[in-house]
N, C-alpha and C positions, 0 to 999 in steps of 0.2 A: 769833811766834804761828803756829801749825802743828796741823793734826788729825794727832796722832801713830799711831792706832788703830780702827778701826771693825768692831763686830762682831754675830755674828749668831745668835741660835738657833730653832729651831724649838719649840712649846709646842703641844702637843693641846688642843682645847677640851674636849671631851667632854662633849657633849650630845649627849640626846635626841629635843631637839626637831627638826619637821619642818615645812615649808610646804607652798604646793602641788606645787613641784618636786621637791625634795631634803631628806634631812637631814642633821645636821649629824654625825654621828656617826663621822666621821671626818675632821672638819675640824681645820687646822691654822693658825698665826700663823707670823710672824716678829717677833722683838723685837729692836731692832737698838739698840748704844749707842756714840757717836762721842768717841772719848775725843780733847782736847785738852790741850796745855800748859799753858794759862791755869789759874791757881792762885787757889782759890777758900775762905777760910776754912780752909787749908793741905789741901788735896785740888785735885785735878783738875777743872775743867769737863768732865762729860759726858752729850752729849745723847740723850734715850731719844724713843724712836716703836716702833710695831707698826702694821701692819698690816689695819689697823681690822679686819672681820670679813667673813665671806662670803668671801674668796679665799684660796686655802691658801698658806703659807709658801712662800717664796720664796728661797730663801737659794743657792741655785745660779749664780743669776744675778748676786745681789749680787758671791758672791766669785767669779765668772769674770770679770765683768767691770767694774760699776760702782763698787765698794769699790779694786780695784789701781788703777783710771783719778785714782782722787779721792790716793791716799796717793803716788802719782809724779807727779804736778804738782808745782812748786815753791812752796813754801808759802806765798810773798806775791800767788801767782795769785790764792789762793784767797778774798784779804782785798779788804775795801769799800775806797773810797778815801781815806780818811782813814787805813788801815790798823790800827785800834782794835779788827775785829770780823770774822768772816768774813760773805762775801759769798753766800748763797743761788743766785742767779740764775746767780753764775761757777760754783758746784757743781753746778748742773742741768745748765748748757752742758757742762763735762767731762764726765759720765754719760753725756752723749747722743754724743758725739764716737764716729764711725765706725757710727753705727746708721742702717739703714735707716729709710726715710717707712711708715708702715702697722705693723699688727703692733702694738697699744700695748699690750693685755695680756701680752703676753711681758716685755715689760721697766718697765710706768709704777708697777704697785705696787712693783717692785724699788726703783723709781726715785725715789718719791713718798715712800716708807717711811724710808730715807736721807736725803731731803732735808728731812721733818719735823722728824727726831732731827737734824740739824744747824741747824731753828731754835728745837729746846729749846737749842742750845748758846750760840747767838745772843743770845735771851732772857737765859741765863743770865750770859751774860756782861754783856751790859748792863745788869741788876740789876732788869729789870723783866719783868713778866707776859707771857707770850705775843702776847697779844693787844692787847695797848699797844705793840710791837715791830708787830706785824703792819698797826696803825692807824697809825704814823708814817709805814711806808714806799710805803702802799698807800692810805688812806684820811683822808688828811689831818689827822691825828689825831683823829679823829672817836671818842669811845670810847661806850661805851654801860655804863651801870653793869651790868643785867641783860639776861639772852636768853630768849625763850620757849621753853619748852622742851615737847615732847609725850612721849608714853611708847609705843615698841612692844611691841606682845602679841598675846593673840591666838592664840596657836601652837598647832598638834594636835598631841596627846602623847596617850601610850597611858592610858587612864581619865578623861581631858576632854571632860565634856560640858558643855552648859548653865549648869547649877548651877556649877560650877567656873571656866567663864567671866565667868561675873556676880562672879564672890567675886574673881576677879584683876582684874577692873573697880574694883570696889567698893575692892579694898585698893591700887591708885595711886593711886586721889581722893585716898583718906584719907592719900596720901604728898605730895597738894599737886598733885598733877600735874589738869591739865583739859580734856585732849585726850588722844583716843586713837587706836592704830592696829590694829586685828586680821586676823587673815589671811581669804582667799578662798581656793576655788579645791580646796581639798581633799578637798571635801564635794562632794555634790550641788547645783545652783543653790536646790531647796527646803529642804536643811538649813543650806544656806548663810546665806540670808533667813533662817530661823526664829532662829539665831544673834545674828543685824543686828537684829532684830527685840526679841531679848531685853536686845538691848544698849544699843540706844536707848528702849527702855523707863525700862531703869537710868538712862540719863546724863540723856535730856529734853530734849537737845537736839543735832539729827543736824548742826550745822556742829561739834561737838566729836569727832567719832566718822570715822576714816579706814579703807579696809578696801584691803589688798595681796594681789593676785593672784601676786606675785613673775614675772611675764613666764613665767604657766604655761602662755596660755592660744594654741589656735589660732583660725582667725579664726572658726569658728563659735560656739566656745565665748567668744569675747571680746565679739562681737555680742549675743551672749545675756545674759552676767553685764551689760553696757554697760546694755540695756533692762530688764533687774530692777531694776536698783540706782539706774537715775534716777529714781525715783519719788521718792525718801527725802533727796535732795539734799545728798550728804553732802559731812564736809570734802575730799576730794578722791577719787579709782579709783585707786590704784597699778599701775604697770606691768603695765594690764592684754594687751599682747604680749609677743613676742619686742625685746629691747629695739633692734634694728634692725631690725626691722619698719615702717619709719617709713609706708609704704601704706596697711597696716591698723590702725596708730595713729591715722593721718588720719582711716579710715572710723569708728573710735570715737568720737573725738573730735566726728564730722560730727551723731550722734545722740545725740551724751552732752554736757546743757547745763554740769554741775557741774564744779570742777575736776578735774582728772587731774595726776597724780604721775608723775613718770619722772625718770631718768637717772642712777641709781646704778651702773649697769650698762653706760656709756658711760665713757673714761677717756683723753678728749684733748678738745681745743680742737674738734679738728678736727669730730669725731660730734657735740659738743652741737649744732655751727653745723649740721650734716645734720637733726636731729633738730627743733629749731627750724624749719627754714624746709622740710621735708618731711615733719614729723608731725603737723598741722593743730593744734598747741598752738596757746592764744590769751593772749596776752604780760599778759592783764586778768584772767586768773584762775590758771591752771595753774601749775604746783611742778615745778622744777627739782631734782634730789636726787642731785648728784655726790659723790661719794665721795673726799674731796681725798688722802688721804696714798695711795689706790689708782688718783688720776689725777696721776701727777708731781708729787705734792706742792702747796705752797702759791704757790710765783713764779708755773708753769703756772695755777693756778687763778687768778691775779688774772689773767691774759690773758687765759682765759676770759669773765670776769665784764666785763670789756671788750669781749669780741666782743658779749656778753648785752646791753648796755647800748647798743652802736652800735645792734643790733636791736631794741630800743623794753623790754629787758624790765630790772626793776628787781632791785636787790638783796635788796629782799624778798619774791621769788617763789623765791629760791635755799634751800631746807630740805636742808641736805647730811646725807648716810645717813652714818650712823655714830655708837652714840651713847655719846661716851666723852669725856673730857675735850680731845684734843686739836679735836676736833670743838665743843666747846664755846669754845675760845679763838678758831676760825677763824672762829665765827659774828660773836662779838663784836666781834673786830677791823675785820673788813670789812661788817659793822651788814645784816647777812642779816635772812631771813625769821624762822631758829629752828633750836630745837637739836633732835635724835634723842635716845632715852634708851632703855635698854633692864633697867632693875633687876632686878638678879636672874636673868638671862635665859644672861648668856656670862661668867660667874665672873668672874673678875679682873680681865678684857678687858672688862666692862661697867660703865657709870657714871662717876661720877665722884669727888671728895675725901670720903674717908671722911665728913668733918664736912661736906660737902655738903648743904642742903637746899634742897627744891622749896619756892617760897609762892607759891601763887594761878595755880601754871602756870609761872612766873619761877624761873630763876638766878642766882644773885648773881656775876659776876668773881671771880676770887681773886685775892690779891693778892701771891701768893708768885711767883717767880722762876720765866721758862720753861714750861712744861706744866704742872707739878705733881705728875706723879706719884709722887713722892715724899711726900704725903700722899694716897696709894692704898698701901695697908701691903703688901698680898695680889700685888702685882702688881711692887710696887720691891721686895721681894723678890729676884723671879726677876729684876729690871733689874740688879738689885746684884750677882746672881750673874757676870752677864759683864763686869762694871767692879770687881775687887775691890780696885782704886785708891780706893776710897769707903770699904771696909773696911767693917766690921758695925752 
């Protein structure tokens, strides 16, 4: 049993949309697929992952260094011990061999991206769901049938006002979804409000309604959105600093009762543990929101949730950004807070199995092999285009 192949390409998103920092308008993915020996219904097992969203393609790294380090190892390194399956955690250890401490953005989404699509492979080859893989080895097979899911939106786009916010409100309800997330930060604090304002009018109720700053803000302008927005007691303030800022995280935190959302923008073990014990989060309310296939993957992320958990905070304060299916198998697996969703938002890159539906806020598991994406039509696609071992 041997990964004979791992490969990479770059995909534009091509959007419009923008938050309070940036837009996306020149963003890019990496979609990577790990082709192995094992022989599956006479095709190849091969594992697919991307990139989740918000960090551009990466694919330089991959193949300078992480992708040769994994295909020159000898290929029973790379298997569990029973030697049935390969092994995650021996894949991450090679990747990281010869890499400096520090510096995680340079290599964890490289890094995290790779070692997802090798537990689509995983999955795959053990004939069961993601997230059932992910629950044996990690969570004592603890499964959960459905994940709560919320929906982000929200976004400023050119001709969005008011009216237009209220109708993309209005039409996730109506897709089942019962939470929501809209941006800050882009506006002024009093159009901002008037926005918040229209919008929990609509919903009725402000523990359903989240608003993201996206870590736009500096400390006066964080100070200020912090004391507007307590009044309204909402589901949680997103990343309203600079996401190391952990000082003046503290100081928001010190004047702002309701929860606060961070850490999609962190992507090691090492920063959540900083961010925790030097951001004045409080382990009884606040939202963790790591970004697992852009922080080292899934092995790292359960070492994480361990560091979380020595520190008093639970698995369901952990709402990881990203909101796509593999993100949906990592909540279930390891019985987290809930899932990201983003319809309609980042084309192909967004959502979930086409026959996918929202009820009551809830996702159902699927119960197909691996990831899934293979019932994402739009997207296995272009997966299929760099594995044509799968053929048409």
């Amino acid at each position: 049993m041997r990964i004979t192949d791992i490969r990479e390409t770059a995909i534009a998103l091509k959007s419009d949309l923008r938050n309070a920092v940036f837009d996306f308008s020149e963003m890019t993915t990496s979609v990577v697929a790990v082709v192995t020996d094992v022989i599956r219904d006479g095709k190849p097992v091969v594992g697919f992952a991307f990139n989740s969203t918000g960090r551009y393609a990466c694919g330089a790294q991959m193949r300078a260094r992480f992708i040769p380090r994994i295909l020159k190892e000898p290929p029973e390194a790379l298997l569990n011990a029973a030697g049935d399956n390969f092994d995650a955690e021996k894949i991450l250890a090679v990747m990281m061999r010869r890499e400096k401490p520090g510096g995680h953005t340079e290599r964890s989404v490289a890094i995290g991206t790779i070692e997802v699509a090798c537990w689509d492979a995983i999955a795959k080859i053990a004939g069961q769901p993601l997230y059932r893989a992910i629950a044996e080895k990690y969570n004592k097979n603890n499964e959960i049938e459905r994940v709560p899911c919320y929906v982000g939106g929200g976004w400023y786009a050119p001709g969005k006002g008011i009216p237009e916010l209220l109708a993309e409100i209005s039409d996730k309800f109506a897709q089942g979804y019962r939470t929501m997330k809209i941006k800050v930060g882009g506006m002024s604090i009093p159009e901002d409000i008037e926005r918040l304002e229209a919008a929990l009018k609509l919903i009725g109720d402000s523990s359903r309604l989240a608003v993201d700053a996206n870590a736009g803000f500096d400390r006066e302008r964080a100070l200020a959105y912090a004391k507007a927005l307590a009044p309204y007691q909402l589901r949680w303030f997103e990343e309203p600093t600079d996401p190391l800022d952990f000082a003046l995280l503290a100081e928001v935190a010190a004047i702002y009762e309701a929860p606060i959302g961070t850490g999609e923008n962190l992507f090691s073990t090492q920063d959540v543990r900083n961010l925790i014990t030097f951001g004045g989060l409080r382990a009884d309310r606040d939202i963790i929101q790591i970004d697992v296939p852009q922080s080292y993957g899934i092995a790292q992320f359960a070492r994480t949730l361990a560091m979380l958990k020595e520190r008093g905070w639970s698995p369901a304060s952990v709402f990881p950004h990203g909101g796509n299916q593999m993100t949906l198998h990592i909540v279930g697996g390891f019985g987290l807070g809930g899932c990201e969703a983003y319809p309609g938002v980042f084309g192909m890159f967004a959502g979930f199995a086409d026959d996918a539906k929202v009820e009551d806020g809830y996702l159902r598991l699927p119960d197909r092999p691996g990831i899934g994406f293979e019932a994402q039509n739009a997207l296995y696609a272009v997966m299929r285009e760099i594995a044509p071992e799968l053929g048409s």
